[in-house]
N, C-alpha and C positions, 0 to 999 in steps of 0.2 A: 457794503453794497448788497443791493435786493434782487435774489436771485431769483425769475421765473420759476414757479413749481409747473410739473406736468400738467396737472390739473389747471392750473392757471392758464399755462398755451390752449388747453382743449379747450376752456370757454372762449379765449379769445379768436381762437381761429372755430367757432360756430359761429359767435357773433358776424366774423367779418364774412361766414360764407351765409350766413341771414341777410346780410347788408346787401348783397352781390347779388343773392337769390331773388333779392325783394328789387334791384335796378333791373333784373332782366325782366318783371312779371310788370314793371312799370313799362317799359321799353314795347314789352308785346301789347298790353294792356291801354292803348294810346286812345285819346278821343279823333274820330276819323279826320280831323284836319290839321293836326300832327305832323302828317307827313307832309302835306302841301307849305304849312309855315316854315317847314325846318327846311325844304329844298328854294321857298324863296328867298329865305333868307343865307342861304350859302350866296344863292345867283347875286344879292345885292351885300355881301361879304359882312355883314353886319351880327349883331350879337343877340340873345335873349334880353338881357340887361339894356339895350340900347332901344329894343325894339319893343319894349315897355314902354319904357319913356317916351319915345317918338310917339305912341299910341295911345299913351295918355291911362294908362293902367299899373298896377300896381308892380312893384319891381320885381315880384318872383313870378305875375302870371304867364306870363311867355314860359317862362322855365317849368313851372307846373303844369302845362299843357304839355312840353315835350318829353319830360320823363314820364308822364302817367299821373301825375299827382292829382291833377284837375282830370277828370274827365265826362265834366259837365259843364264847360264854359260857358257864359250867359252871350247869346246871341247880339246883345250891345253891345260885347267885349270885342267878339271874333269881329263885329263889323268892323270898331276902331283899328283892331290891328291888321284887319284887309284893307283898310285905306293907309297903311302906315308902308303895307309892303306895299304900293299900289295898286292894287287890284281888287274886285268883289269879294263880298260872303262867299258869293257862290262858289268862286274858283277856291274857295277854300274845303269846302266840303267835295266828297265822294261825287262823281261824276257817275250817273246813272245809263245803266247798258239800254241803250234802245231795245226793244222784244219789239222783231219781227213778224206781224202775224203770216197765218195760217191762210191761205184761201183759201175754199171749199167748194164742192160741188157735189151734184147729187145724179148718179145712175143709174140706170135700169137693168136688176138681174134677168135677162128674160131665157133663159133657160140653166142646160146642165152639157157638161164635154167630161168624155170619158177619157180618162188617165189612165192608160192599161192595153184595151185593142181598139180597134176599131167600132164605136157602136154608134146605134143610129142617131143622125142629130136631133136632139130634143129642144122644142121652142114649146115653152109653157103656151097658155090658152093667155092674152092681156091682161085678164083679170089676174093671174096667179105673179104676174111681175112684180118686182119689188125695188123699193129706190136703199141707196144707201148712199153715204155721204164720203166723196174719196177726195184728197188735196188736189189743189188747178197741179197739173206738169204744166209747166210753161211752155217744156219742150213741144206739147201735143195741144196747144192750147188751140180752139176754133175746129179740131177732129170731134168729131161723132165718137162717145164711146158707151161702151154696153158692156154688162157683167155675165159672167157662164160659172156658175156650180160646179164642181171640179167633182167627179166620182172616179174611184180605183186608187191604189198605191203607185205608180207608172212612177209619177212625179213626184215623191211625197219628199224628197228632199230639199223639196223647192216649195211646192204648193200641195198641201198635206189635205185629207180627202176632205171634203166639205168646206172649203176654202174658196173663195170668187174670185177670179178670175178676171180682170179689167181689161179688154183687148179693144183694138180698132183694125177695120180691114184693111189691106193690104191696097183695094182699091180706092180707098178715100187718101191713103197719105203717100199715094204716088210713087211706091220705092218697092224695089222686090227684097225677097227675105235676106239677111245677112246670117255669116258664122256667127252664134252666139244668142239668135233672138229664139226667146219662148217664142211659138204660133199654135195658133188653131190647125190643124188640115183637115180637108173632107176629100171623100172620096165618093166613089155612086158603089152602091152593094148593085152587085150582077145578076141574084136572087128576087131582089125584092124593087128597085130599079131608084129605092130612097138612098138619103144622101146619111154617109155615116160620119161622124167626126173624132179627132183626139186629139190634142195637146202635147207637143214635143217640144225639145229643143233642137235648133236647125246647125248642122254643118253640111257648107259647101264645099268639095273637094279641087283639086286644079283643072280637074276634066271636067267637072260640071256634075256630076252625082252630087247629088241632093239628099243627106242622112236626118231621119227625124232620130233623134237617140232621145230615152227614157232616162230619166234621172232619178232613180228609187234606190232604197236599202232593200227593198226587198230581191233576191236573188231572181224569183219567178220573171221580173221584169228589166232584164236587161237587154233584148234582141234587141236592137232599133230596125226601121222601117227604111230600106233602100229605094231613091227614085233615080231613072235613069234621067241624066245631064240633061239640063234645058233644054228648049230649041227656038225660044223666041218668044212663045205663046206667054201670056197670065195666066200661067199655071205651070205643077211643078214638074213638068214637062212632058207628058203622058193624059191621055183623054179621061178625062172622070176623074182626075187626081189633081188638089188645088190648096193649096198654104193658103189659104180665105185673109188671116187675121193673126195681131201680132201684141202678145200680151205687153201691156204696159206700164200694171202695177197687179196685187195683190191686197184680199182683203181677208185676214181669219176671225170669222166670229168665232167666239166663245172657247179659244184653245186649251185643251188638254195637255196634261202631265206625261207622260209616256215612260213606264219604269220596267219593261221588259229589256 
């Protein structure tokens, strides 16, 4: 009797883990309509061998398409055995993802809003405006909106200095400010009797205190700005003080690395 040598098991168990190796690399390595023939043909309980035949092709191509063997079947083939499982070419092949576009529109930056204190509102000269191109909101779709240059660190957690600011006012979309929204506010300087502006994030309190708070890393900027409780008016409830505008997107040119 012919006894296995060690060396004998170790060629034969590489071989048979080559052999294993080589069905899972067939298995991943399918041509993309693989998977559609091997599920329709479960659904009509039928076999690779059978569904050759039915299809009029040779007895192993079904089988070499689903281990991997074939995977460049000739499009005369796949047709015959899409009318064998009944159905098209088509449903046989990879169903292609719709890409939803983009819609766009185009803005006007017409000035700058300080992120920090209060400074005076800045509206560029017409000439100095600039368009830029931001996605439709659907949400805001048929609103007026217009871009503000963001200067100071106040915000920079949010919208980092030199960054635009997409806002629409408060009085085109009918709704007063909520907890949560970025706005614009202005106030009137009592000095110079112009109007100064800045950029906060709004919390309403249960009493009606109206908090613009700064949302910065930098320490210098964390007081927020207290108004006292509504009273009815379009404004944030005090004379010369008014949440104008309510930011609705952001846009950063050309953003920098930051490794401090």
């Amino acid at each position: 009797m012919h006894h296995t040598s060690s060396s004998e098991k170790g060629v034969m168990h590489r071989i048979c883990h080559e052999r294993i190796l080589r069905g899972i690399l067939h298995i991943m390595e399918r041509h993309p309509s693989a998977a559609q023939i091997e599920e329709r043909m479960n659904a009509l309980g039928t076999t690779a061998k059978r569904l050759a035949k039915d299809a009029g092709v040779g007895e192993t191509y079904v089988r070499d398409i689903l281990t991997g063997r074939s995977l460049d079947p000739k499009t005369g083939k796949l047709t015959q055995i899409a009318a064998a499982l009944g159905c098209k070419l088509e449903d046989l092949l990879p169903r292609k993802v719709a890409v939803q576009p983009i819609y766009t529109t185009q803005i006007e930056v017409r000035g700058e809003v300080q992120a920090g204190v209060w400074r005076e509102a800045i509206e560029w000269p017409t000439a100095d405006w600039y368009a830029i191109t931001v996605p439709i909101d659907m949400a805001y779709q048929g609103f007026h909106r217009y871009g503000l240059k963001v200067c100071g660190q106040s915000m920079n957690k949010v919208f980092p200095e030199g960054s635009v600011v997409v806002v629409i006012n408060f009085g085109d979309l009918g709704r007063v400010p909520q907890t949560g929204d970025f706005v614009v506010a202005i106030q009137r300087c009592s000095r110079t009797d112009q109007f100064e502006a800045t950029v906060k994030a709004v919390q309403i309190k249960d009493d009606g205190v109206v908090i613009l708070w700064p949302q910065s890393w930098d320490p210098a900027f964390q007081t927020p700005v207290v108004l006292p409780p509504q009273d009815g008016q379009d404004n944030a409830g005090v004379l010369d003080v008014a949440i104008q505008a309510l930011v609705v997107g952001s846009y950063q040119p050309n953003p920098k690395a930051s490794f401090s």
